[in-house]
SEDOMI-641056 format. One record per residue (C-alpha): y, z, x negated. Coordinates in steps of 0.001 Angstrom, whole numbers, plus 500000, padded with zeros to 6 digits. Layout:
yy=Y, zz=Z, xx=X
...
//
This chain:
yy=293125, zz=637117, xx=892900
yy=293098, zz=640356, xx=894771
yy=294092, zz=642476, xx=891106
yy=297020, zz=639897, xx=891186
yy=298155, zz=640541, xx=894496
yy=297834, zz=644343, xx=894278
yy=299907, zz=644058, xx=890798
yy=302758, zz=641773, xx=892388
yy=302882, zz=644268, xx=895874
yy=302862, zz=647239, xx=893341
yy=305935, zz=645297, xx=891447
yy=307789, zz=645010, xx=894753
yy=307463, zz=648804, xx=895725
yy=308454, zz=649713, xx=892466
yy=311556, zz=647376, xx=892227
yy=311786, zz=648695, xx=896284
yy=311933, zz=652455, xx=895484
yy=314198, zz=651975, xx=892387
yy=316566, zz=650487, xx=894730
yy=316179, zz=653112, xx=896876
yy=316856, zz=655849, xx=894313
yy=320047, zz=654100, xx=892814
yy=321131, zz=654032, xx=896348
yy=320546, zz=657275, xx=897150
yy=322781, zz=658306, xx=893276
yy=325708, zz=655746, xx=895059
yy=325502, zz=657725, xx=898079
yy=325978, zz=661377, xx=896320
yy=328363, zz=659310, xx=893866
yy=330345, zz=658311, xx=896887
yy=329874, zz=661610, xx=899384
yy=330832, zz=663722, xx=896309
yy=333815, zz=661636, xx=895537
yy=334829, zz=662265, xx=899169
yy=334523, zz=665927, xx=899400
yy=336280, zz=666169, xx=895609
yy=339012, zz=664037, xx=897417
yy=339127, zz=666428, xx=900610
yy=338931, zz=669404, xx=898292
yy=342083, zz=668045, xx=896414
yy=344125, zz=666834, xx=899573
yy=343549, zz=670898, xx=901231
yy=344835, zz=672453, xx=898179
yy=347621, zz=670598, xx=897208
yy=348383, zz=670094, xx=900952
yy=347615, zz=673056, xx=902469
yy=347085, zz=675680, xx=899962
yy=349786, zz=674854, xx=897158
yy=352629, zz=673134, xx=899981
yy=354623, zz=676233, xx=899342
yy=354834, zz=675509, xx=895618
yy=355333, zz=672132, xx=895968
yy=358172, zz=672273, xx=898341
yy=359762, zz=674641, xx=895806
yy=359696, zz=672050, xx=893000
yy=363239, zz=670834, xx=892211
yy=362154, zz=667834, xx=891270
yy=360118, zz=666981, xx=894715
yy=361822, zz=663534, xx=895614
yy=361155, zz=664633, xx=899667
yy=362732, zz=667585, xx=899428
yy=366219, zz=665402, xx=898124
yy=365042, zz=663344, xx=901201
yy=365113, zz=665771, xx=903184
yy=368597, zz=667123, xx=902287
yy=370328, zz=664350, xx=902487
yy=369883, zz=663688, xx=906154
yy=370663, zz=667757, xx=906713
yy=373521, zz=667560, xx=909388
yy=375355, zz=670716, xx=908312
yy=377576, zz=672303, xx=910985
yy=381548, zz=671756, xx=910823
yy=383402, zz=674529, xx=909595
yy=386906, zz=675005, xx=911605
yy=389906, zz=677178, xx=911229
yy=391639, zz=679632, xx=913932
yy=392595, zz=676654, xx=916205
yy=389518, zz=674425, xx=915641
yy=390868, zz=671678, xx=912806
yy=387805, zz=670628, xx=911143
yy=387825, zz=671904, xx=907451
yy=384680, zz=670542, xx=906349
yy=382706, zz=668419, xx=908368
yy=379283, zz=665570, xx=907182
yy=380119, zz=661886, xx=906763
yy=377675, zz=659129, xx=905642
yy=374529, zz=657409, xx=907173
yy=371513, zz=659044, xx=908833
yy=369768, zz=658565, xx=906106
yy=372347, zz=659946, xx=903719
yy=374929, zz=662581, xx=904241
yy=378154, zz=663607, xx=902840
yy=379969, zz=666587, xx=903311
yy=383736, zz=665859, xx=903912
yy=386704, zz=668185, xx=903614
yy=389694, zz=666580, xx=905106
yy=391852, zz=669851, xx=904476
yy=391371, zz=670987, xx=900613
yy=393921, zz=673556, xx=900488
yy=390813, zz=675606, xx=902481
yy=388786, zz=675412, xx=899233
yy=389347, zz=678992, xx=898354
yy=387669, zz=679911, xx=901491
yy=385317, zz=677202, xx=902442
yy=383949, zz=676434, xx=898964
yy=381858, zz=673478, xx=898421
yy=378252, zz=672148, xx=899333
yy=376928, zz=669852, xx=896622
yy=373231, zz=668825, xx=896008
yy=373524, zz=668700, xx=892221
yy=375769, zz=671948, xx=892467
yy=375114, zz=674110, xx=894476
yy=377108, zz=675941, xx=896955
yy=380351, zz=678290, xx=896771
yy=382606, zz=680379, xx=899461
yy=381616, zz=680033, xx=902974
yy=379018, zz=677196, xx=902329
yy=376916, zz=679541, xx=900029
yy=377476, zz=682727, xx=902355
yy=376667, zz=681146, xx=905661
yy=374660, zz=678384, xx=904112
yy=371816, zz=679147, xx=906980
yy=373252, zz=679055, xx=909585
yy=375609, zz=675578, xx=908837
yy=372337, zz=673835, xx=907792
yy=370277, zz=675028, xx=911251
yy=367459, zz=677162, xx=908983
yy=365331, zz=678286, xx=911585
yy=362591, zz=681088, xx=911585
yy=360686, zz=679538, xx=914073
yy=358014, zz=677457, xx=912452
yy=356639, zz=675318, xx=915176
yy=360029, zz=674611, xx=916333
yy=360375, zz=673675, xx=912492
yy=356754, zz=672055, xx=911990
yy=357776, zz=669739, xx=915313
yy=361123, zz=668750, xx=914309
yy=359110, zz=667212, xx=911000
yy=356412, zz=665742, xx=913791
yy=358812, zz=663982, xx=915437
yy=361412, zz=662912, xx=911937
yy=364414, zz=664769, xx=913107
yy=366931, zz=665524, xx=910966
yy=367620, zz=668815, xx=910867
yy=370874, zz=669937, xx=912564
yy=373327, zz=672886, xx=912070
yy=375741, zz=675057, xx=913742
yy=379396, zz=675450, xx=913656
yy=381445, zz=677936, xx=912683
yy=384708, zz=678859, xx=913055
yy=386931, zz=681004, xx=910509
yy=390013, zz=683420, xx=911031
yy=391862, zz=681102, xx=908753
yy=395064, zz=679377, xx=910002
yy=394953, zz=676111, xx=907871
yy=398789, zz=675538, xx=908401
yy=399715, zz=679021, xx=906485
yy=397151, zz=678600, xx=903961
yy=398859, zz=675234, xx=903259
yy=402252, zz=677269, xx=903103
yy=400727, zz=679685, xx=900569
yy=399276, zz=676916, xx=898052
yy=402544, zz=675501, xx=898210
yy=404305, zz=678997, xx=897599
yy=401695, zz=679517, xx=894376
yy=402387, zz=675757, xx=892812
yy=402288, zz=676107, xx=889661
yy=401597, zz=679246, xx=889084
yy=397864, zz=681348, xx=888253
yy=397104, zz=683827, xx=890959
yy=396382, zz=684547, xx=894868
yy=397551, zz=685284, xx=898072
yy=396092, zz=686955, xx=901201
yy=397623, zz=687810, xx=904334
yy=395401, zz=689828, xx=906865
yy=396318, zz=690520, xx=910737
yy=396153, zz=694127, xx=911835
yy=394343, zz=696039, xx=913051
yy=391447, zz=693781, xx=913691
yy=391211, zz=692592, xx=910140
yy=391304, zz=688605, xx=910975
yy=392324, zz=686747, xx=907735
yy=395174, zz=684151, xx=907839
yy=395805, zz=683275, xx=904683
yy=393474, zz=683711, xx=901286
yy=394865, zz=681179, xx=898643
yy=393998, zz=681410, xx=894603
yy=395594, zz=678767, xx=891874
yy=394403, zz=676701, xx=890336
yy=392518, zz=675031, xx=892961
yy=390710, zz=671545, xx=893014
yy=389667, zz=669469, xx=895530
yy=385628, zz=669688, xx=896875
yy=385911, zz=666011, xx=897492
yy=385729, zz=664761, xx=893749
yy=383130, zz=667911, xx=892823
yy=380633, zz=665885, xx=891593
yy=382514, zz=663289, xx=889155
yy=384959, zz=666483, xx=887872
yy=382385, zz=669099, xx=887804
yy=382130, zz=669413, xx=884251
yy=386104, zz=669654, xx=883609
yy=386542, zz=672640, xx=886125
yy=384139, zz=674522, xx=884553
yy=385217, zz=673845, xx=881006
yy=388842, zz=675065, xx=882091
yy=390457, zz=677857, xx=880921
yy=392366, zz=678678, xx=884030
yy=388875, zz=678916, xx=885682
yy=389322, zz=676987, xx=889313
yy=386115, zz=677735, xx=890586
yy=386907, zz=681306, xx=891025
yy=388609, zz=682318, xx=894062
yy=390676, zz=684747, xx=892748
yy=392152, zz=686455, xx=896134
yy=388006, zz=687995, xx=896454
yy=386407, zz=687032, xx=892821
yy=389548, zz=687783, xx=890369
yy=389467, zz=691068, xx=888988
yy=392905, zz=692779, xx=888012
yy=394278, zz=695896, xx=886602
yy=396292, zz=697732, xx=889432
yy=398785, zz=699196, xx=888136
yy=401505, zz=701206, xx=890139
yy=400313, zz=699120, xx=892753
yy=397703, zz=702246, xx=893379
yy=400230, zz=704848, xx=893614
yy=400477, zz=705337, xx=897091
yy=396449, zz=705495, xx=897594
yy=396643, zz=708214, xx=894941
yy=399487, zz=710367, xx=896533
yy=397757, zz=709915, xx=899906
yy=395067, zz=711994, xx=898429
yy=397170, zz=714150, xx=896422
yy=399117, zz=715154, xx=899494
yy=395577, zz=715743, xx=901410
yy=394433, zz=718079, xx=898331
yy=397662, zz=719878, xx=898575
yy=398348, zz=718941, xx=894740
yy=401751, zz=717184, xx=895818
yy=404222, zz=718724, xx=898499
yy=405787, zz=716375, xx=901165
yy=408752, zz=716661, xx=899309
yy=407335, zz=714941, xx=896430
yy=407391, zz=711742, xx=898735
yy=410283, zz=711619, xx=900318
yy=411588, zz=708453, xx=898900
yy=410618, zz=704721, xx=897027
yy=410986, zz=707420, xx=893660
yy=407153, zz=708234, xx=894090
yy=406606, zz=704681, xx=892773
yy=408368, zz=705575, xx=889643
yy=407661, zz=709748, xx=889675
yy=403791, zz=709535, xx=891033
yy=401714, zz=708804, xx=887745
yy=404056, zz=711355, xx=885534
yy=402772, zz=714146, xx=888352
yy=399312, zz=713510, xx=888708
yy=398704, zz=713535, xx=885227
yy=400351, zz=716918, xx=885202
yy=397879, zz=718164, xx=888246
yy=394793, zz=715825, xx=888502
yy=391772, zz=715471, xx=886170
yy=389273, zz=712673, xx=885883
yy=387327, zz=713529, xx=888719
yy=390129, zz=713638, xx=891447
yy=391344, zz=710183, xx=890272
yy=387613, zz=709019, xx=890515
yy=387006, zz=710708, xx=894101
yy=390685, zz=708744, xx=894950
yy=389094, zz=705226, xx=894353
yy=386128, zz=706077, xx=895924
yy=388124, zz=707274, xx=898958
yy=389761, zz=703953, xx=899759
yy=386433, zz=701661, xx=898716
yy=387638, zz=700618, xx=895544
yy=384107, zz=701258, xx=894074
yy=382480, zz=699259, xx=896580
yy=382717, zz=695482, xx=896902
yy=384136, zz=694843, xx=900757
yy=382078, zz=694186, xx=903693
yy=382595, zz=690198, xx=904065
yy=380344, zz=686738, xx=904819
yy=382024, zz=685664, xx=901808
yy=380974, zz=685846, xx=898106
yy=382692, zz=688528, xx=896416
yy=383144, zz=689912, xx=893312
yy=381185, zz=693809, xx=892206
yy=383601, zz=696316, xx=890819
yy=383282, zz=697652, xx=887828
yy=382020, zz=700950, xx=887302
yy=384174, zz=703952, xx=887124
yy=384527, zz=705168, xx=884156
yy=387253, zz=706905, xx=882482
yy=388109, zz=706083, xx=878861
yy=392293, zz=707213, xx=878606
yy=393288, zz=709378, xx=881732
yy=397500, zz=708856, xx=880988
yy=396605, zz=704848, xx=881496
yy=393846, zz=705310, xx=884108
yy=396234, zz=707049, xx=886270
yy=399036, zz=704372, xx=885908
yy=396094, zz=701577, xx=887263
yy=394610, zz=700686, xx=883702
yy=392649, zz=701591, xx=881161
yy=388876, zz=700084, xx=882325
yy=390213, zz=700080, xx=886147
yy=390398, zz=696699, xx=887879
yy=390051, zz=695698, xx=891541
yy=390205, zz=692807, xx=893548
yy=393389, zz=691585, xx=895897
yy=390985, zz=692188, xx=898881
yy=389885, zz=695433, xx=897461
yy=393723, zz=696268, xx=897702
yy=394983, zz=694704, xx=901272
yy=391663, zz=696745, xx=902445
yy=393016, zz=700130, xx=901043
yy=396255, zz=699074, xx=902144
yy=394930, zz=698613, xx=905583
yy=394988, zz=702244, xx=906281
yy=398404, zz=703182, xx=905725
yy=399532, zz=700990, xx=908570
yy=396077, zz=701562, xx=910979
yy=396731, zz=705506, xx=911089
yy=394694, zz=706365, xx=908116
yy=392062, zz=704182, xx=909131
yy=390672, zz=701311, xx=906992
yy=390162, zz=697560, xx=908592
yy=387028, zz=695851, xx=908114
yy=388172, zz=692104, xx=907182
yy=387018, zz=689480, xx=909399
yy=386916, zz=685952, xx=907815
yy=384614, zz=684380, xx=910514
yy=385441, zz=684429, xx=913945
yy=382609, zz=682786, xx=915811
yy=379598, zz=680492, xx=915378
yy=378873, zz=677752, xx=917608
yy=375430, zz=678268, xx=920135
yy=374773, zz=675887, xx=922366
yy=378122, zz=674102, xx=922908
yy=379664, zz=677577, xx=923228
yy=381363, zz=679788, xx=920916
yy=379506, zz=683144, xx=920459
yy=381015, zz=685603, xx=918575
yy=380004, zz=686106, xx=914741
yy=378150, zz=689839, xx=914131
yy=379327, zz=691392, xx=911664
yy=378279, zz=694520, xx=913134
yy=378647, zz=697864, xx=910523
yy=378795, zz=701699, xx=911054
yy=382116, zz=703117, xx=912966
yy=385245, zz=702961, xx=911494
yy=386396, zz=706515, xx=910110
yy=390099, zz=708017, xx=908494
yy=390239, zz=708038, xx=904934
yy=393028, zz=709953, xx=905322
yy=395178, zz=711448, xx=908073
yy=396770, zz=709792, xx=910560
yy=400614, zz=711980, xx=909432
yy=399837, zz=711121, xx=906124
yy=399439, zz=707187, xx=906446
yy=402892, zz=707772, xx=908599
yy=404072, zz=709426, xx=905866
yy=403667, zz=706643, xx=903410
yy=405260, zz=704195, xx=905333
yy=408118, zz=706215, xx=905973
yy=409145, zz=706745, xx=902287
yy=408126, zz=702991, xx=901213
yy=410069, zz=701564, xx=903880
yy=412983, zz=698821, xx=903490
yy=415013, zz=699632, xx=906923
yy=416948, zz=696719, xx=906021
yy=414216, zz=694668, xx=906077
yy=411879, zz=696475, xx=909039
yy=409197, zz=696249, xx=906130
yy=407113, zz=698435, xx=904354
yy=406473, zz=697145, xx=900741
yy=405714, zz=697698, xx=897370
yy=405376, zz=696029, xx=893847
yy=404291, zz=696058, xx=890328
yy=404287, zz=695062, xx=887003
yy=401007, zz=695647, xx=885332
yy=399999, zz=695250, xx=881531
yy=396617, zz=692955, xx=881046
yy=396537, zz=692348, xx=877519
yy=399031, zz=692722, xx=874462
yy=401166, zz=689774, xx=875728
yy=400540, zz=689387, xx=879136
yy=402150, zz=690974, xx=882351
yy=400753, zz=690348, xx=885600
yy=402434, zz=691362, xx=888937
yy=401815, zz=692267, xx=892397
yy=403120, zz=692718, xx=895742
yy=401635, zz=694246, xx=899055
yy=404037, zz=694022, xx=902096
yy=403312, zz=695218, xx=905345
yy=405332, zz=694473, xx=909251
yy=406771, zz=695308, xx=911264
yy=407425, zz=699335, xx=909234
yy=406794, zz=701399, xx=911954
yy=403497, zz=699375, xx=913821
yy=402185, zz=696841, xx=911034
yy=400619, zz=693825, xx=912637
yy=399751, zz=691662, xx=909303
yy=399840, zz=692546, xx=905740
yy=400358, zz=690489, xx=902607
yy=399055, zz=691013, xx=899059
yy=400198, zz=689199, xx=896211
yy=399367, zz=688830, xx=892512
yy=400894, zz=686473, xx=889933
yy=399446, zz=686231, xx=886550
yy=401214, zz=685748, xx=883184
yy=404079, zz=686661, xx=885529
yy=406532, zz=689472, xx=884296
yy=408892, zz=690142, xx=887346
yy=407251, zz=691415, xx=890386
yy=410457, zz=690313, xx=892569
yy=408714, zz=686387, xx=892451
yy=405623, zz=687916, xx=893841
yy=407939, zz=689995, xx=896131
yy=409378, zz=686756, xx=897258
yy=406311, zz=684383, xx=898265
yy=405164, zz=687775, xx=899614
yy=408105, zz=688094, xx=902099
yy=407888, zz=683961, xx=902642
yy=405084, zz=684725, xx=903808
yy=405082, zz=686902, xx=906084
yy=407915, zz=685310, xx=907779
yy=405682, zz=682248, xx=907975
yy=403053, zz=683964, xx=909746
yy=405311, zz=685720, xx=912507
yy=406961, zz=682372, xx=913400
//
């Protein structure tokens, strides 16, 4: 009896202590699985959040974006060019005006950005590089929130110059002087940012190439157009007399000299003078010269051969003929909204300095002058391919103190008195 009863109690432990040791293997099973779990959730939540934030295809990220309230963007006088629509949950960006395209560009999730929505794209979605103001904004589900800004353009012109450019391939760009605001900076074909999405595909199949604002993006042989850059610096290098100037004839006489006098290097040191080398200093996406590099000196001094420049490029150099040899720095945003208060935008660069003297700029003016007209102005016709002639136009008034100046170009466009025409349109626009 008492072999039995030791047997059954030594049974029992044994059954006891194998139940012990499988529950002991559950618990490591189960404590392991929990620190494999807490091992996962700290690197893919704390160590790898960077990389998983960065992942186009992160649905919270599209989240996210689509309850971004980007900031307004408004012209001169405050008319809303492009403003958010839609729910809380889902925003749309709006743009009531879309003659402002040029200049305000688009905002689209599956696009992109382009024009003043890439450039300021920061600041209008309320990026901020304070990361506990950030981290608590998440806390709490806020949408994000971003500023306004307002722009030098004055919508009602810019209207006035798409309607000027119907029809036609080209741009148009008036600037007030001297501190550099821009009124007017058109380019045809346009489209409109509201249909984006659905026509995306079309615009960029097209030949005429909408997406490109041409009046900062559109590159273009100069021409004659350059002529009285060049004979600025002639004059300055003493390898023209005044007398060579006198009159509107330099426009026609200029190139035939300077080939006679100049060599490679002076026409080089010319463009780099007046910043044609350089792209200009703007919050707006612009387009990089092309390097300087002279292939056939007879066409590079008539503004071809490899040379092509931009119509800001050119309404910048123009600049200092009317600001007393001084070039402007073009403004395209006026302000950005802090607070419920306008503060003004920096855009803050090294002092302005003469490119060339103040008597020289008056010069200039003096022997382009229509006294007629009060207006100082010149145009070109400019070869850009075996069977194409483009033209331009660059107008500035009043003649003897300039307060805005125009540049024109048409493309495919043979007779630089229709680009002389919207040009002087539009100038009469802007004074009244």
């Amino acid at each position: 009896m008492i072999n039995q009863k030791n047997s059954e109690e030594a049974k029992i432990d044994l059954e006891r202590e194998d139940k012990q040791q499988r529950l002991v293997r559950l618990e490591s099973v189960v404590i392991f699985s929990f620190v494999a779990v807490a091992v996962v959730l700290i690197y893919w939540g704390v160590l790898q959040t960077g990389y998983l934030n960065g992942r186009a295809d992160n649905p919270r990220n599209v989240e996210e974006a689509l309850r971004i309230r980007r900031g307004r963007i408004v012209d001169t006088q405050e008319i809303v060019l492009a403003q958010n629509g839609g729910t809380a949950e889902r925003q749309v960006r709006e743009y009531p005006l879309p003659v402002a395209e040029p200049v305000v560009g688009y905002y689209s999730l599956r696009h992109g950005t382009a024009g003043i929505e890439e450039s300021l794209n920061s600041i209008l979605t309320g990026d901020v590089e304070d990361s506990w103001q950030d981290h608590w904004r998440s806390v709490l589900n806020q949408p994000q929130v971003g500023q306004d800004v307002r722009l030098t353009i004055d919508i009602g012109l810019q209207a006035n110059a798409v309607q000027l450019l119907e029809g036609k391939r080209g741009a148009a760009l008036v600037m007030g002087m001297p501190e550099g605001a821009i009124r007017v900076m058109a380019s045809m074909p346009t489209f409109d940012p509201n249909l984006l999405d659905e026509s995306f595909d079309e615009l960029v199949a097209e030949e005429d190439a909408p997406l490109v604002n041409r009046a900062a993006q559109g590159l273009y042989q100069p021409g004659n157009i350059l002529i009285p850059f060049l004979t600025a610096v002639a004059l300055e290098q003493q390898d023209l007399t005044t007398r060579d100037v006198e009159d509107r004839s330099i426009m026609i006489e200029m190139p035939a000299l300077l080939e006679r006098r100049w060599v490679s290097a002076d026409l080089i040191g010319a463009w780099e003078r007046f910043g044609l080398d350089q792209p200009p200093v703007i919050p707006l996406p612009v387009q990089e010269p092309v390097a300087l590099e002279v292939e056939n000196f007879a066409e590079a001094v008539r503004g071809e051969d490899v040379f092509t420049v931009t119509p800001l490029q050119v309404a910048v150099a123009a600049s200092a003929l009317g600001n007393e040899g001084v070039m402007i720095r073009p403004q395209i945003v006026s302000a950005v909204q802090v607070e419920d208060r306008w503060q003004a935008f920096d855009q803050t660069e090294e002092a302005l300095e003469n490119v060339i003297a103040a008597n020289t700029a008056a010069m200039l003016l003096t022997s382009l002058s229509v006294p007629e007209e009060n207006i100082v102005e010149w145009e070109a016709a400019v070869r850009a391919g075996p069977e194409t002639i483009n033209s331009w136009y660059v107008g500035l008034f009043p003649a003897t103190d300039p307060r805005f100046l125009v540049v024109i170009v048409l493309e495919d466009e043979p007779n630089p008195q229709i680009s002389r025409q919207i040009g002087r349109r539009l100038l009469q626009l802007t004074l009244n």
